[in-house]
N, C-alpha and C positions, 0 to 999 in steps of 0.2 A: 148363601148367595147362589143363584140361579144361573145369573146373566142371561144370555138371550133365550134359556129353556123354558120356555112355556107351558110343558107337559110337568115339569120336574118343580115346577114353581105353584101348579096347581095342585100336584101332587101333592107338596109339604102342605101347604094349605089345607086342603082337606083332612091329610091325616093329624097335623097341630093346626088347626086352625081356633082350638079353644085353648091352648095351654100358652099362656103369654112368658114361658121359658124359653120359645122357638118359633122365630120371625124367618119367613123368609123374605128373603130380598131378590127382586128383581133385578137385571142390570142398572148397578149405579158409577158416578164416577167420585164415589165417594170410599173405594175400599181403604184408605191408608186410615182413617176417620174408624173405619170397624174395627180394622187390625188392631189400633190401640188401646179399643175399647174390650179386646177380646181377653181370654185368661188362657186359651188355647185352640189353638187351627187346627181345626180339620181340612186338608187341603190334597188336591191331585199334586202330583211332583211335577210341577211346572218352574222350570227354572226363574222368571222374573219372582213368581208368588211365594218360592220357598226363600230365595235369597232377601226378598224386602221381609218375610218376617223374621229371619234370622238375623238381619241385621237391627230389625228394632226388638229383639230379645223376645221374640215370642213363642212357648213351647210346641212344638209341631209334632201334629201325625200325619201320616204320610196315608191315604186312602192308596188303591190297588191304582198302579198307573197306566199309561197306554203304554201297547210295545215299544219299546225302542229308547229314545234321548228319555223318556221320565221313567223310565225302569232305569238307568244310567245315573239322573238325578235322586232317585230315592235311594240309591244304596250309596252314593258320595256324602248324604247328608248324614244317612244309618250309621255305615261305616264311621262318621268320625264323632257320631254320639248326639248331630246335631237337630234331630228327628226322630222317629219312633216310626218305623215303616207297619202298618197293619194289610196283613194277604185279602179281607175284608171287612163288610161291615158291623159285625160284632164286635170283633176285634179291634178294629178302630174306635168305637165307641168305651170300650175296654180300658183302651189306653190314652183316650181322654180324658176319662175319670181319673186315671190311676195318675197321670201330668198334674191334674187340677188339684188333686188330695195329697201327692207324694212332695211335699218340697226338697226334699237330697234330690229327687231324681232331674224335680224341675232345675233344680240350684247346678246339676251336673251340665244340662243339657245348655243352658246357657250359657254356661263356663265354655262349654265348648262351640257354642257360635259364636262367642266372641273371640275364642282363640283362633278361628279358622277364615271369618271373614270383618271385614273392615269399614264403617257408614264412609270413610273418609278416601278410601280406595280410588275412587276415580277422581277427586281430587290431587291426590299424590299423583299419580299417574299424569295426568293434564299437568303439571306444575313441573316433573321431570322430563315431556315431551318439549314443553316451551322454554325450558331454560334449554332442551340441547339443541333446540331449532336460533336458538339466541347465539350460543355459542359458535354455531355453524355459520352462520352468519358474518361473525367478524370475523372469523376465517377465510 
């Protein structure tokens, strides 16, 4: 997926443009639709995009990220197993294959998005906020 990269979307194009292993996409508002179809993410450490694949169990590598909050994001996800951070793009490639073929590693990495984050999370949350907004109330 491109999204609004135009250079980066013609790019893949040209260079897969015959190998029907590797589609690029343009901006769609269809990415939860790919995610699920995916066997593993190649993705920047952008906090919305690593936490929704994490939470719907999908193995991740983590591409080189921008200074700052996604160099922050990649090593909270590294650190607790829930990612595979690659410094670049061999490496990344490397360790997509190696998610896609390795099941212990994938079986690991899952285990550990699931232990660290929660689809149900902001539900609990909203249900503990309104029950002590209730509470307060009849007080």
């Amino acid at each position: 997926m491109t999204g609004h990269n135009g250079q980066l979307l013609r790019s893949l194009e040209n260079r897969f443009g015959g190998d029907v292993r590797v589609l690029a996409v343009p901006f769609t508002n269809q990415v939860p639709l790919y995610m699920d179809a995916c066997d593993v993410l190649l993705t920047k450490p952008g906090g919305i995009s690593s936490t929704e694949a994490a939470v719907k169990g999908i193995p991740m590598v983590h591409t080189p990220p921008i200074p700052g909050v996604e160099t922050l994001n990649a090593q909270f996800f590294s650190e607790r197993g829930m990612s595979v951070f690659a410094l670049n793009e061999d490496s990344a490639a490397e360790n997509a294959i190696r998610l896609a073929m390795d099941l212990p590693q994938r079986s690991r990495m899952l285990a550990a998005q699931k232990q660290y984050l929660s689809a149900s999370a902001a539900d609990r949350i909203a249900a503990r906020i309104l029950g002590q907004s209730t509470e307060l109330q009849q007080n």
